[in-house]
Structures are given as C-alpha cells and as structure tokens.
N, CA, C and O atoms as a DFTB+ gen file, in Angstrom:
352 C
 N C O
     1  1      89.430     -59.333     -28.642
     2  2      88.817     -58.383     -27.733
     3  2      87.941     -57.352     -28.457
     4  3      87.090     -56.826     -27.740
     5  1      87.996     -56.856     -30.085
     6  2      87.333     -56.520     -30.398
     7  2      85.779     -56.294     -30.302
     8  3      85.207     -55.205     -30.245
     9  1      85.153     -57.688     -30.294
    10  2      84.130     -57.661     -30.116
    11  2      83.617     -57.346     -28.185
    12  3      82.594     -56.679     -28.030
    13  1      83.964     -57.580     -27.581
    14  2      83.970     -57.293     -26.137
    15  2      83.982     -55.749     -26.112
    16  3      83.380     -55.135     -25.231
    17  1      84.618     -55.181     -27.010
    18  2      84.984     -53.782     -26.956
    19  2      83.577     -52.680     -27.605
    20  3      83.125     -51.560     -27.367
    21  1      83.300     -53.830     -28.527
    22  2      81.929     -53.422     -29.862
    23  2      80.668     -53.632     -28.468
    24  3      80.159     -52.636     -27.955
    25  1      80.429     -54.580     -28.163
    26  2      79.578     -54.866     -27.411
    27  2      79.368     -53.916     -26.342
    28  3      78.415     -53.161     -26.534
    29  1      80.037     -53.750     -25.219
    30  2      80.634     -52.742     -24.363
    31  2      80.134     -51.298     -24.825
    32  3      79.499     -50.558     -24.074
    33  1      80.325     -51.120     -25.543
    34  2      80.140     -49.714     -26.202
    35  2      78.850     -49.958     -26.723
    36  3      78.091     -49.021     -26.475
    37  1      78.442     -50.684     -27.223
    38  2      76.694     -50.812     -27.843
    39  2      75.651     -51.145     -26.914
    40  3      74.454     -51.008     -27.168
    41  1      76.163     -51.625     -25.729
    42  2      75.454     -51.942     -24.174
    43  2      75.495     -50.962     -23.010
    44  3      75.024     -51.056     -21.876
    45  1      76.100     -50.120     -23.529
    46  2      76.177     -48.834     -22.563
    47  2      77.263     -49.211     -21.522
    48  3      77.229     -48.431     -20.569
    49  1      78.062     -50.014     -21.430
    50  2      78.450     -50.304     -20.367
    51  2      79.719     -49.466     -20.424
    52  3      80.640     -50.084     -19.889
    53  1      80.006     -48.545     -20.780
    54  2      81.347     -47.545     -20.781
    55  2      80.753     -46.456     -20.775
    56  3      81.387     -45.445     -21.075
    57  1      79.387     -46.377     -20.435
    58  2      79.225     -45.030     -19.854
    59  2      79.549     -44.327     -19.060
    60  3      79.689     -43.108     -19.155
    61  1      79.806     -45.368     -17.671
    62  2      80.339     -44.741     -16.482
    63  2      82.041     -45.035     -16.183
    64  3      82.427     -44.745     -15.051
    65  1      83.093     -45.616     -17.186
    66  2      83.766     -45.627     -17.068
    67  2      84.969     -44.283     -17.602
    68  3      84.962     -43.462     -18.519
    69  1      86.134     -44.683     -16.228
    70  2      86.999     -43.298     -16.918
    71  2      87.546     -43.594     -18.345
    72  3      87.574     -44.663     -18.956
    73  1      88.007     -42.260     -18.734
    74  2      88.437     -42.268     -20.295
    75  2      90.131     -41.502     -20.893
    76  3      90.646     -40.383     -20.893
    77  1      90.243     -41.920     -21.029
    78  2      91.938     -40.868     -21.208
    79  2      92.055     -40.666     -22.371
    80  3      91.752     -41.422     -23.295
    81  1      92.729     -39.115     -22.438
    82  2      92.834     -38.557     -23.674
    83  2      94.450     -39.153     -24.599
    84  3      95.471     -38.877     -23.968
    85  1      94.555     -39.490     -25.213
    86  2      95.714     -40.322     -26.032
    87  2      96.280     -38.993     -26.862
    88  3      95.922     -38.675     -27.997
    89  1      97.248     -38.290     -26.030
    90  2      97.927     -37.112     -26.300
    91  2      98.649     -36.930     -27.556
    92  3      98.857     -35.815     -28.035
    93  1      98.993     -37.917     -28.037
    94  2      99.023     -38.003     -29.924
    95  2      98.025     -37.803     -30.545
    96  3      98.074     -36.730     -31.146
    97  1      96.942     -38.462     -30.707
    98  2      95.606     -38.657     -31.713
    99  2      94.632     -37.581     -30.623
   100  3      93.759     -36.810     -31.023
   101  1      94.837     -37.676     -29.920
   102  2      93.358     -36.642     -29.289
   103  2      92.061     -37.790     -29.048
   104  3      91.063     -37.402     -28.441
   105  1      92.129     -39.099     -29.515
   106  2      90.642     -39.516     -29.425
   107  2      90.877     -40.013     -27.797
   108  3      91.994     -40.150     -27.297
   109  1      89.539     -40.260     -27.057
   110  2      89.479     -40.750     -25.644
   111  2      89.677     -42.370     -25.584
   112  3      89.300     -43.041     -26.545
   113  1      90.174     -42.888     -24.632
   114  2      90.520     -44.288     -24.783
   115  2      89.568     -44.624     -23.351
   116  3      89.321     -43.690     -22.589
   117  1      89.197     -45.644     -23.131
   118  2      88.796     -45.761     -21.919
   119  2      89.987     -46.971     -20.680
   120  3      90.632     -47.938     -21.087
   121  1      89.943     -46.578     -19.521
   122  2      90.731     -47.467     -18.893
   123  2      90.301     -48.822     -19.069
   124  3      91.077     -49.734     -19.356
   125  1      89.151     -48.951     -18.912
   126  2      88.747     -50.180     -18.257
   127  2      87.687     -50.289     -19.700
   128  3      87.248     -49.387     -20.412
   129  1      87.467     -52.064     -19.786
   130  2      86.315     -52.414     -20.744
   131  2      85.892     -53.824     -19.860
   132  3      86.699     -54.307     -19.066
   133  1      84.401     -54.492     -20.106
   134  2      84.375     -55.723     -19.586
   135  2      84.791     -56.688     -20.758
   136  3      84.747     -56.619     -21.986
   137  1      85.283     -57.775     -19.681
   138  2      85.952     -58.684     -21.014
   139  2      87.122     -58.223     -21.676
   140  3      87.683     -58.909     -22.530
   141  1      87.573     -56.947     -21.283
   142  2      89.244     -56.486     -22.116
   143  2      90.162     -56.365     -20.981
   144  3      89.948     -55.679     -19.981
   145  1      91.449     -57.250     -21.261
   146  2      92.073     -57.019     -20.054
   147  2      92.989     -55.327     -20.365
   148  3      93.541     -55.029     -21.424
   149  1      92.917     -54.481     -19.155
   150  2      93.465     -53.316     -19.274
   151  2      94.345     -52.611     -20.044
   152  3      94.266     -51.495     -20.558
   153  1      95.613     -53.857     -20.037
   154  2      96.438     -53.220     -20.640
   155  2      97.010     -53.469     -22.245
   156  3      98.072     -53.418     -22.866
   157  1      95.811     -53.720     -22.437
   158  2      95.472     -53.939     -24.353
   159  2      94.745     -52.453     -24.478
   160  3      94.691     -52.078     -25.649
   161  1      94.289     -51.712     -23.709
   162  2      93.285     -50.748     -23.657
   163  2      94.566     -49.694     -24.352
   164  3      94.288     -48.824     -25.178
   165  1      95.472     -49.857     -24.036
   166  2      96.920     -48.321     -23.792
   167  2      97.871     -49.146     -25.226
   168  3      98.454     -50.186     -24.917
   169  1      97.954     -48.821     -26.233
   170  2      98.560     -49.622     -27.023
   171  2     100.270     -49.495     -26.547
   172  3     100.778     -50.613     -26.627
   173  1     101.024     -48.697     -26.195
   174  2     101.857     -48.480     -25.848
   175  2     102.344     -49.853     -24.788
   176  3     103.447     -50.398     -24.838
   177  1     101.180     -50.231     -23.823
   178  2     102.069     -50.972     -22.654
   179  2     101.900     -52.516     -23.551
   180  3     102.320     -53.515     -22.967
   181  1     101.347     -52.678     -24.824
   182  2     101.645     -54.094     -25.361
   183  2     102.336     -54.426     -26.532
   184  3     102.199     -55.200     -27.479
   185  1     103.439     -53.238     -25.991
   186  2     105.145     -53.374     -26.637
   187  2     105.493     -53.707     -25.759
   188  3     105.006     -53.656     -24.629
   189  1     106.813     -54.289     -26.297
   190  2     108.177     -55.095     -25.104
   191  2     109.123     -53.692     -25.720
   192  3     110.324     -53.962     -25.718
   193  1     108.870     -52.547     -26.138
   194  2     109.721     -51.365     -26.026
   195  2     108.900     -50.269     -25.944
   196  3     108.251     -50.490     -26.966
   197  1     108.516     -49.430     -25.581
   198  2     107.798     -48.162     -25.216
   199  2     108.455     -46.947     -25.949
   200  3     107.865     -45.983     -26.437
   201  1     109.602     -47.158     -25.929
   202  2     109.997     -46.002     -26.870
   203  2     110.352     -46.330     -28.524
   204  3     110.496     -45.537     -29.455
   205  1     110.438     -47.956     -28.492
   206  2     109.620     -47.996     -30.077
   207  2     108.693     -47.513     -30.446
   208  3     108.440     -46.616     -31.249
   209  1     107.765     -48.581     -29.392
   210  2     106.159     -47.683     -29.537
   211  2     106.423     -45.945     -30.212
   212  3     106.470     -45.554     -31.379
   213  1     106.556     -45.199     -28.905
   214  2     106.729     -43.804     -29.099
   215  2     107.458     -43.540     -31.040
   216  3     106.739     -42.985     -31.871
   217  1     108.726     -43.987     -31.370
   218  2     109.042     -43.259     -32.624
   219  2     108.131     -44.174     -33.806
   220  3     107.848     -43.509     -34.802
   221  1     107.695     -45.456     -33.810
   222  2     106.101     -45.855     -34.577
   223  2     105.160     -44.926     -34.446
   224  3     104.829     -44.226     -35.402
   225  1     104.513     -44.790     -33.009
   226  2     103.291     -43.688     -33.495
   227  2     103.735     -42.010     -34.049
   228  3     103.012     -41.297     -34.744
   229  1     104.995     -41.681     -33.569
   230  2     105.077     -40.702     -34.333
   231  2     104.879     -40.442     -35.373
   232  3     104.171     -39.567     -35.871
   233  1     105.834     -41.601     -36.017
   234  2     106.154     -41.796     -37.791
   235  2     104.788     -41.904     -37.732
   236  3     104.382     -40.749     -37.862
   237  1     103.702     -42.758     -37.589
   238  2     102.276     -43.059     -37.850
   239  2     101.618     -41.352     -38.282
   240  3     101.300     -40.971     -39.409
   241  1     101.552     -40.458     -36.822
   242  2     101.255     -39.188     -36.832
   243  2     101.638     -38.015     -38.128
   244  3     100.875     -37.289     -38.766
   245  1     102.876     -38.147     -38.191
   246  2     103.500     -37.300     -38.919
   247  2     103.085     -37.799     -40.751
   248  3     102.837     -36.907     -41.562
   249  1     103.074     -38.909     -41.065
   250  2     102.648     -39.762     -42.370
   251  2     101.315     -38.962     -42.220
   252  3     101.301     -37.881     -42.808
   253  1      99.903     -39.405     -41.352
   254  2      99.138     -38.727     -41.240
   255  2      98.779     -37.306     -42.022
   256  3      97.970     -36.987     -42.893
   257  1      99.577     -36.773     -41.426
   258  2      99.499     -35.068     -41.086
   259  2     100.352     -34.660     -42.767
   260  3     100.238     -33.570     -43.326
   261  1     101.009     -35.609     -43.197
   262  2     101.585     -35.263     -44.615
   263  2     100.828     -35.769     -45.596
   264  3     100.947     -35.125     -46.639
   265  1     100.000     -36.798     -45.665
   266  2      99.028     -37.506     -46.651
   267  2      97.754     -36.286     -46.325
   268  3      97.099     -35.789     -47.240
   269  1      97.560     -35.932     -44.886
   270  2      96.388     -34.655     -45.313
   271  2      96.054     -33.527     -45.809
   272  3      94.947     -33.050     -46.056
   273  1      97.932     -32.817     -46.042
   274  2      97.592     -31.865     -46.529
   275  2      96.915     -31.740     -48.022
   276  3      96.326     -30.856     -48.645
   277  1      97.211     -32.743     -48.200
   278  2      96.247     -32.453     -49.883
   279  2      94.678     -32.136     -49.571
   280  3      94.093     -31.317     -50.280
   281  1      94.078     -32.722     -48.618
   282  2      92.857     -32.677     -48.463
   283  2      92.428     -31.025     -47.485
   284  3      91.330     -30.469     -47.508
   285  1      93.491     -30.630     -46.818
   286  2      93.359     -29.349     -46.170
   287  2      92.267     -28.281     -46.206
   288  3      91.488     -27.893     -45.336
   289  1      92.501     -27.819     -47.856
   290  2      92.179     -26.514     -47.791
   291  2      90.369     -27.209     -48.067
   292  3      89.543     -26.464     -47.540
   293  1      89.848     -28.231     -48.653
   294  2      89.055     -28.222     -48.449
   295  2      87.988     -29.042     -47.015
   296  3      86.977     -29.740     -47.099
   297  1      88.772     -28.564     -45.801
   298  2      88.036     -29.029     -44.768
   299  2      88.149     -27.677     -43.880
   300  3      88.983     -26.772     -43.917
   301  1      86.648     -27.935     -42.816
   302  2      87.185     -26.490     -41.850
   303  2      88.358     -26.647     -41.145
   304  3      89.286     -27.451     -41.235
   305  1      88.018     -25.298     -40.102
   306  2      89.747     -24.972     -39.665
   307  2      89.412     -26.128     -38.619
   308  3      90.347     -26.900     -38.406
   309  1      87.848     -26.439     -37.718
   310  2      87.895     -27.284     -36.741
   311  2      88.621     -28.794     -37.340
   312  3      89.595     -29.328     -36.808
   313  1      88.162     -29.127     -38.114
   314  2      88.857     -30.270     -38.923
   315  2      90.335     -30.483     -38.593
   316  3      90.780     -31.289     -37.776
   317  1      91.188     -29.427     -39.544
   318  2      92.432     -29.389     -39.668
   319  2      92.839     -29.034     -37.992
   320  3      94.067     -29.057     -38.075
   321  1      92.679     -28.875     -37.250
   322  2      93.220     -28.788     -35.664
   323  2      93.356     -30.055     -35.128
   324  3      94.309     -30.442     -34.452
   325  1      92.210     -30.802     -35.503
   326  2      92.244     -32.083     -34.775
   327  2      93.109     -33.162     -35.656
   328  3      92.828     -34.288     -36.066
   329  1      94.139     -32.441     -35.758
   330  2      95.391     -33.894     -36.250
   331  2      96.097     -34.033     -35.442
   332  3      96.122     -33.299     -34.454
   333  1      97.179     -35.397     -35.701
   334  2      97.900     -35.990     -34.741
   335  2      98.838     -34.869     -34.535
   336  3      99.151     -34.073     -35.420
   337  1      99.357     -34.846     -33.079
   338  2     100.776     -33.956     -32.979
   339  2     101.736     -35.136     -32.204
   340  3     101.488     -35.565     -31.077
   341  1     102.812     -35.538     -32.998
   342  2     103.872     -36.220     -32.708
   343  2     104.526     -35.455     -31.721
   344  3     104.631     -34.231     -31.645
   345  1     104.940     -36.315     -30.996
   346  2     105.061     -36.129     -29.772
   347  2     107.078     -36.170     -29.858
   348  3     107.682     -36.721     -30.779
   349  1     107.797     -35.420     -28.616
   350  2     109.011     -35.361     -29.259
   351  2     109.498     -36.433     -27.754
   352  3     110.655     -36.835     -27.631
C-alpha cells in the first residue's frame, strides 16, 4: 500500500480528505487513501491486541524521547515540544 499512499499524496488526491491527529506522535494520519483499505490507515486496528499496540508505541515514544535528549539543547524549544507523549 505504500505506493498507493506515495501516489495519493503526489496526485493531490488527499487534499480533500479528513485527517486525524495520532495523539502519541502528533503527526496527521488521514482516514481514507485511494487504493488503501482504511484500516491499515490507524496502525493500532492491525493488531489482534490494541493494548499491545498501546504499551509498543509507548515503549516506541518514550525510547524516542530518551535517545533525544542528547540532541536537545541543540534544537529550538519548537523542536523539543513536538515529541512523542506516551500515552498512560
């Protein structure tokens, strides 16, 4: 689906589609893609556990947010805001 996804996005065709904010990472996801079936879109619903999912992306988030502080002090403050917040 990758490429459906590359395409999509290089064809304008997710211009007019809705977008959801992914309350861990902050980046926008979109609902819908052509050629992607939906629920590959939400990584969460293509687990057979959801609250695996949930303590994976945490650990993911939190690894994140500990491998960056080395890089911290030299980025702005807008920078350092936009990290993951693990979710409880």
């Amino acid at each position: 689906y990758t490429r459906a996804m590359l395409n999509a996005a290089l064809d304008g065709d997710l211009d007019d589609v809705e977008f959801v904010t992914d309350e861990r990472f902050g980046f926008e996801v979109p609902t819908s893609c052509p050629g992607v079936p939906s629920e590959v879109l939400q990584p969460r619903t293509t687990w057979n556990d959801g609250e695996a999912y949930d303590a994976t992306a945490n650990k993911l988030a939190t690894m994140f947010n500990e491998n960056f502080k080395r890089y911290e002090a030299g980025v702005s403050a807008e920078v350092n805001a936009s990290a993951p917040t693990p979710l409880a």
